[in-house]
C-alpha positions in Angstrom: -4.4 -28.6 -22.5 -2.5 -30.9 -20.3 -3.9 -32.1 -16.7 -4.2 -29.1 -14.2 -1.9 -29.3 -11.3 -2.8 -28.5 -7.7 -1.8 -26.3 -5.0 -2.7 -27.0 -1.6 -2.9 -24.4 1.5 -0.2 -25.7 3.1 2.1 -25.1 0.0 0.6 -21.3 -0.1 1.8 -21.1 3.2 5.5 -22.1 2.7 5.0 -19.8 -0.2 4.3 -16.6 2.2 7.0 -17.6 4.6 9.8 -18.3 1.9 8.5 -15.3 -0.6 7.2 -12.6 1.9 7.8 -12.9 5.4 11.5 -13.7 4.9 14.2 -11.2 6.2 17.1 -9.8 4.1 17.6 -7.1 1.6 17.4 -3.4 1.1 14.2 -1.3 1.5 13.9 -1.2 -2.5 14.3 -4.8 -2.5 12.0 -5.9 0.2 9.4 -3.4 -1.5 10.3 -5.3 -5.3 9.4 -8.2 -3.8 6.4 -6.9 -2.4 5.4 -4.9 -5.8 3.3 -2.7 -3.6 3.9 -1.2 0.1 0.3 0.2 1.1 0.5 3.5 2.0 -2.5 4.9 3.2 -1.2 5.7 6.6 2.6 6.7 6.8 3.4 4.1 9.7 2.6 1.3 7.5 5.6 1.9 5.3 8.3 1.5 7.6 6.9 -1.2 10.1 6.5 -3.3 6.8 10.0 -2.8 5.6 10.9 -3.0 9.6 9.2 -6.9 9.5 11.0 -8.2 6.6 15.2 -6.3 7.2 17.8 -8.5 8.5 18.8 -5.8 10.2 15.8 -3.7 11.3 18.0 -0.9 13.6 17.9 2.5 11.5 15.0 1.3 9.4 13.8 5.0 9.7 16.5 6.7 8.4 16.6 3.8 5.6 13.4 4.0 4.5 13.3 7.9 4.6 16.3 8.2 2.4 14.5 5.7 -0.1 11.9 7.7 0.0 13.2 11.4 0.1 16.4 11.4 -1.5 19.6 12.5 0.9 18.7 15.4 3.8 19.1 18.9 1.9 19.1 17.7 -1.8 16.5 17.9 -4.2 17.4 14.5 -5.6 14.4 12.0 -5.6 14.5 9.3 -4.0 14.2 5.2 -5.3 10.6 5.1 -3.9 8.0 6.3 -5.1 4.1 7.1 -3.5 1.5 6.6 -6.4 -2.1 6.6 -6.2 -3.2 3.7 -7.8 -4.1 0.2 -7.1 -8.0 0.3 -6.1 -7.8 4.3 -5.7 -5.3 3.5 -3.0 -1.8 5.0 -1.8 1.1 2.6 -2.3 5.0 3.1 -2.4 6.5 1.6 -5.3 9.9 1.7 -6.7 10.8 3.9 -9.0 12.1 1.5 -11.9 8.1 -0.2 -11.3 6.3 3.3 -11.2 5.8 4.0 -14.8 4.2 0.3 -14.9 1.9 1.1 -11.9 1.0 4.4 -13.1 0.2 3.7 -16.8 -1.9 0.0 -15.3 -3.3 1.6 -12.6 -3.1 5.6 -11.8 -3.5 6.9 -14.9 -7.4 6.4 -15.0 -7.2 7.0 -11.9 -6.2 10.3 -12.3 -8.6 10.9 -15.0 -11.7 10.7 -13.0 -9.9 12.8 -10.0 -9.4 15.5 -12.5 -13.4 15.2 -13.9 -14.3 15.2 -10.5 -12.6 18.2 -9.4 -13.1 20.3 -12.3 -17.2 19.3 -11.5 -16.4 20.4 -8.3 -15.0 24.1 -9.4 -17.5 24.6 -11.9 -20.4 23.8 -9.1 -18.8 25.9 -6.6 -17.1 28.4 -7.7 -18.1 29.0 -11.4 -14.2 28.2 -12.6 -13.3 26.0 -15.3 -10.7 24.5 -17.0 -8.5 27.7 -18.4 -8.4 28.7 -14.7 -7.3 25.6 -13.5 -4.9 25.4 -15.5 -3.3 29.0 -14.7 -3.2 27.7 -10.9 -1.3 24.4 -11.5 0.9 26.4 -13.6 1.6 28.6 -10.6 2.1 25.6 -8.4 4.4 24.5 -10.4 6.6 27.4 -11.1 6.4 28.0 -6.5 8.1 24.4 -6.6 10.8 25.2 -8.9 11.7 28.5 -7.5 11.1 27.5 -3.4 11.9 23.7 -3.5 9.8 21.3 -1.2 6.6 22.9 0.2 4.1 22.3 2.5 0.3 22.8 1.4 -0.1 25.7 3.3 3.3 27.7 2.1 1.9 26.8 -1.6 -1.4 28.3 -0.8 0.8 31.3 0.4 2.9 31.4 -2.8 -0.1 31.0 -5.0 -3.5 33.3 -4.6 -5.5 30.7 -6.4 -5.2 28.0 -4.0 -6.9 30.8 -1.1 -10.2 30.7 -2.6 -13.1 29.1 -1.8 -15.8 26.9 -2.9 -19.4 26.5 -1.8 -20.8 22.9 -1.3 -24.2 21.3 -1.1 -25.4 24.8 -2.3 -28.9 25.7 -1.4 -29.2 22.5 1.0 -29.3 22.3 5.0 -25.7 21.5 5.1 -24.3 23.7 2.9 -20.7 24.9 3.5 -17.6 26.5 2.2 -14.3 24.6 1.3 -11.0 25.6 0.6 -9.7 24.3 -2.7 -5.7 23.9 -2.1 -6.6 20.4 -0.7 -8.3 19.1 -4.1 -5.9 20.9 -6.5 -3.2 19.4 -4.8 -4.4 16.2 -4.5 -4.8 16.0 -8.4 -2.2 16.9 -9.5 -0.2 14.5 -7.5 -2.6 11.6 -8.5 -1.4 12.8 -12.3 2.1 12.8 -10.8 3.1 15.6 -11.8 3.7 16.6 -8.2 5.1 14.1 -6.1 5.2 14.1 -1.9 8.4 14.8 -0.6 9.4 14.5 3.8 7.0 15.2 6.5 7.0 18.7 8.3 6.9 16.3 11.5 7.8 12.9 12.1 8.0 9.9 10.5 4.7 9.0 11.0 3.3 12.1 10.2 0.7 12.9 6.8 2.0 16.3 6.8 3.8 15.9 3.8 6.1 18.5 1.6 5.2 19.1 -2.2 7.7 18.8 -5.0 7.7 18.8 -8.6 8.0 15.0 -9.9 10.3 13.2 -12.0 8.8 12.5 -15.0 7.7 8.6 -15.5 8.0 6.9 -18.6 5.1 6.4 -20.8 4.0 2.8 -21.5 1.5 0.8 -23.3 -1.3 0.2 -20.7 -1.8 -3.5 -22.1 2.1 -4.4 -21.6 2.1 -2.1 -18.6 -0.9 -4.9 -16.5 1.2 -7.7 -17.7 4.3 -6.9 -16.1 2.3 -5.6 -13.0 0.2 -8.9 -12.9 3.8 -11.0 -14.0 5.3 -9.4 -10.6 2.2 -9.9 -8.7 2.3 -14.1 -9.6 6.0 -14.2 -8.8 4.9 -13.0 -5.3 1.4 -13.7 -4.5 0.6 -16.6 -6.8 -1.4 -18.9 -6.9 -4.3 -16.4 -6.9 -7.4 -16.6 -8.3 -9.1 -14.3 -11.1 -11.0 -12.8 -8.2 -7.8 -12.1 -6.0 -6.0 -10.5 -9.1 -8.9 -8.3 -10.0 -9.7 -7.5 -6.3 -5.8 -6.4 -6.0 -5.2 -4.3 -9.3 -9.1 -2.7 -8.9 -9.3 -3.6 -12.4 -12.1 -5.5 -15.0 -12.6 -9.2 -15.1 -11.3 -8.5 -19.1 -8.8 -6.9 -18.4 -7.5 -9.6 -15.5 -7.9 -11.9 -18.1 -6.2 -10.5 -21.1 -2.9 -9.8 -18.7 -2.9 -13.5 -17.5 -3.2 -14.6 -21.2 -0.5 -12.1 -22.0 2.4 -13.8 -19.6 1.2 -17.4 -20.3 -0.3 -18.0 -16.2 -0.5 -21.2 -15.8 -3.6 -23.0 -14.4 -3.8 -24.7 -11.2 -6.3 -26.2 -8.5 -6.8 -24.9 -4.8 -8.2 -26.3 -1.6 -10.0 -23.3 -0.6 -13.2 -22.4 -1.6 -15.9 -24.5 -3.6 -14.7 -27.0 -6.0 -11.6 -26.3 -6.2 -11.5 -23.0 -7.5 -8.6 -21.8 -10.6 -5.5 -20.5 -9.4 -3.1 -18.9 -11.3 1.1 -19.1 -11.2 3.8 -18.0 -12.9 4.6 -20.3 -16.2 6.5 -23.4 -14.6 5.8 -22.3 -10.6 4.1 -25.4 -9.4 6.5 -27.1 -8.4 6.5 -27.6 -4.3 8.8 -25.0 -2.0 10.3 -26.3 0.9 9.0 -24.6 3.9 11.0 -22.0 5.7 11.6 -22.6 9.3 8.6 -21.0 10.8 9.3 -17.7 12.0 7.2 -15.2 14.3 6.3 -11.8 12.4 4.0 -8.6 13.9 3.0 -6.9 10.7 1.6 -3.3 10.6 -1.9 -2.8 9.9 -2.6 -2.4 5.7 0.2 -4.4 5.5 0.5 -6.3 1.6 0.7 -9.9 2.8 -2.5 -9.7 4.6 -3.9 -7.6 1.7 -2.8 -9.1 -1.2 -6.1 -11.5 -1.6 -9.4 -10.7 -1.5 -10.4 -14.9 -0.6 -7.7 -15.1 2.8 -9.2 -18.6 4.2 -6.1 -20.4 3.5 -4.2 -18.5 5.8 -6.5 -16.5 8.3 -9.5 -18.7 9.6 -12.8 -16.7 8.7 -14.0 -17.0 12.7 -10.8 -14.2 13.5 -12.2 -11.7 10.2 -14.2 -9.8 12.8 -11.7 -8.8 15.0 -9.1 -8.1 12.8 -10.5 -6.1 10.4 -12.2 -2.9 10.5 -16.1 -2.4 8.6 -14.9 -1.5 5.2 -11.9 -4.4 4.8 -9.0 -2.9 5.9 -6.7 -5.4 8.1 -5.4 -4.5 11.8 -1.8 -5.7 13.2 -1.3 -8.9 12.9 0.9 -12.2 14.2 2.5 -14.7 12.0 3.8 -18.0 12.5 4.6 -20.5 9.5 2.8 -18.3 6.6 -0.4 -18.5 8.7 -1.9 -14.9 10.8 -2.4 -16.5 14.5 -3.2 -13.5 16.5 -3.5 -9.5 16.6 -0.8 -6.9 18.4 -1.3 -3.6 19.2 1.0 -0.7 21.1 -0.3 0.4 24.6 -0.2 4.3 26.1 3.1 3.3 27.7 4.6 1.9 24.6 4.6 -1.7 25.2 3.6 -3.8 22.2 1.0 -6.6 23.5 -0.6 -9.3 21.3 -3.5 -12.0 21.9 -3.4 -15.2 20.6 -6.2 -16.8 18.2 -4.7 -20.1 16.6 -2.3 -22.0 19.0 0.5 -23.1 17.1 2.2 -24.1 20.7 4.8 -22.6 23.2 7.7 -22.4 20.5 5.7 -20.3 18.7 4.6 -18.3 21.5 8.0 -17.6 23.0 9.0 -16.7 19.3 5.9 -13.9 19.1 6.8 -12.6 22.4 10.4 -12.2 21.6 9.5 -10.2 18.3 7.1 -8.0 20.3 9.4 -6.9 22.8 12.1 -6.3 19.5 9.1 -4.2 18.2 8.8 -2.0 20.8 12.6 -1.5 21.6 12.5 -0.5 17.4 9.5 2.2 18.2 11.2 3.8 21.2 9.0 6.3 22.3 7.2 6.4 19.4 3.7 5.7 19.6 1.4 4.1 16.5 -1.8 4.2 16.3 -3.5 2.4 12.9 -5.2 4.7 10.8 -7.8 2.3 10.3 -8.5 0.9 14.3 -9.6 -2.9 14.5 -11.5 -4.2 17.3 -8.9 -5.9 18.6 -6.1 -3.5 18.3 -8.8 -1.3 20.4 -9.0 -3.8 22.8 -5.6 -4.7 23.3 -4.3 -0.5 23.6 -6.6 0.2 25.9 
């Protein structure tokens, strides 16, 4: 093996600025290059896309049309929400979802469907035949009705009406309603897919329809492309970042960067000079982008796409812009590096607190970008699914 090459932060940065933070393309481009838009909370979606348009004016109507299909068509749309990465909801394209489901949802799905077929067996004495009678129902309601909420397909299908007992025999026993769970499964399995919102955009209300099939493919080839895509974005990243992304084994990590040929390459951060990993031929320098301010949603995939972020977001700031269980808050950008927090006040304002000075260019540029944040929201007003201390602090 020849001599290892090296990477330093400051490179990684101009990667982020040149590979993720830049603006242009379309909403299925901008979440290509992304290979993931987190979608745990509905917001997230569209104030990522929103940070990264040329253009961001009708980034609603954009994005819901990537995501829906056209208004009054049962066409699907080019994006696609999959449960799957880490047992987490993510908006993929649709040419990429057969790849992310066979790498990442499939087993996923698997243990949601043990789990819930434990859970109908302990509470309500059903098994698998009976299960299968419902989802059968489901489906056929979808084909006949079209899009429909969870409540008109508990309506349209008796099954989904009864009831389960939990915690039977202790203190806190109760009843649940098992339309939530049934659903829920068989959209992990995608064979239900969530169509638009009852309400707004921001809204978790969502419609039911029956999915486009995906294409089967081989699992193995299936975490190579995924972890080829992830490199051609993210990389360097170390086996740890990779396997903290995908939720997957330290095998299986490995065998997919065997499989594309990653190549080796030292870091600054962390002790010794930990193993990074790039595409074949990617470590060669990148000349920086002009540095450019960004306000980036909470959950948002540049801030999430390592699990070691030193490089780019000083460990003193971790407290205050993440929540207890690892989730990321707002955050400001300047030159591939987070240098603050934002949040959006009662009246609609979007504020933000400095935490690295970069100077008064940058600060002027951060300020600007808020106030084109909240012309963007209008009177809409977004509150993080997952709250951060400082995003508390600063809406208050």
């Amino acid at each position: 093996m020849g001599e290892v090459g090296r990477i330093s932060s400051a490179e990684r940065r101009a990667r982020v600025g040149g590979r993720q933070l830049a603006k242009g393309g379309s909403c299925e481009e901008i979440a290509d290059r992304l290979v993931a838009l987190h979608a745990t909370d509905p917001a997230t979606v569209f104030l990522t896309v929103a940070a990264r348009l040329g253009e961001p004016g009708g980034v609603v109507d954009a994005v819901e049309r990537a995501l829906y299909g056209s208004p009054g068509t049962r066409s699907p749309g080019t994006l696609v929400r999959l449960l799957a990465m880490r047992r987490t909801m993510f908006v993929v394209t649709r040419e990429s979802a057969g790849d992310v489901f066979a790498a990442a949802g499939r087993p996923i799905a698997a243990r949601e469907r043990g789990k819930l077929l434990d859970y109908l067996a302990e509470g309500g004495g059903w098994d698998a035949r009976w299960l299968a009678d419902v989802e059968a129902e489901i489906e056929a309601a979808l084909a006949e009705h079209g899009d429909s909420s969870g409540a008109q397909l508990s309506r349209l299908v008796p099954g989904l009406r009864e009831r389960v007992t939990v915690a039977r025999g202790k203190p806190y026993e109760t009843t649940q309603n098992v339309a939530s769970r049934v659903i829920r499964t068989m959209a992990a399995e995608y064979r239900i897919e969530r169509r638009r919102p009852a309400g707004s955009w921001t809204s978790g209300q969502f419609r039911w329809a029956r999915a486009e099939p995906l294409p089967d493919r081989p699992v193995e080839e299936a975490r190579a492309r995924i972890v080829r895509a992830w490199l051609r974005t993210y990389g360097p990243g170390t086996e740890a970042d990779v396997k903290w992304w995908t939720g997957w084994s330290l095998t299986h990590v490995r065998k997919a960067l065997a499989a594309i040929g990653a190549e080796p390459v030292e870091l600054d951060e962390g002790t010794g000079h930990p193993t990074g990993y790039v595409l074949p031929g990617d470590t060669g320098p990148t000349q920086p982008p002009a540095p450019a301010a960004a306000l980036l949603p909470g959950l948002d995939p540049t801030p999430m796409g390592w699990q070691h972020r030193d490089w780019f977001l000083p460990r003193a700031h971790r407290a205050a812009l993440f929540d207890g269980t690892g989730n990321v808050g707002p955050t400001v950008w300047w030159g591939g590096e987070v240098i603050g927090g934002w949040a959006q006040r009662a009246d609609g304002t979007v504020v933000w607190r400095q935490l690295t000075d970069r100077g008064r260019t940058a600060a002027r540029a951060v300020d600007a970008a808020a106030a084109e944040l909240a012309d963007l929201l209008g009177g809409v007003r977004i509150t993080p699914r997952f709250r951060t201390p400082l995003e508390r602090e600063l809406s208050s």
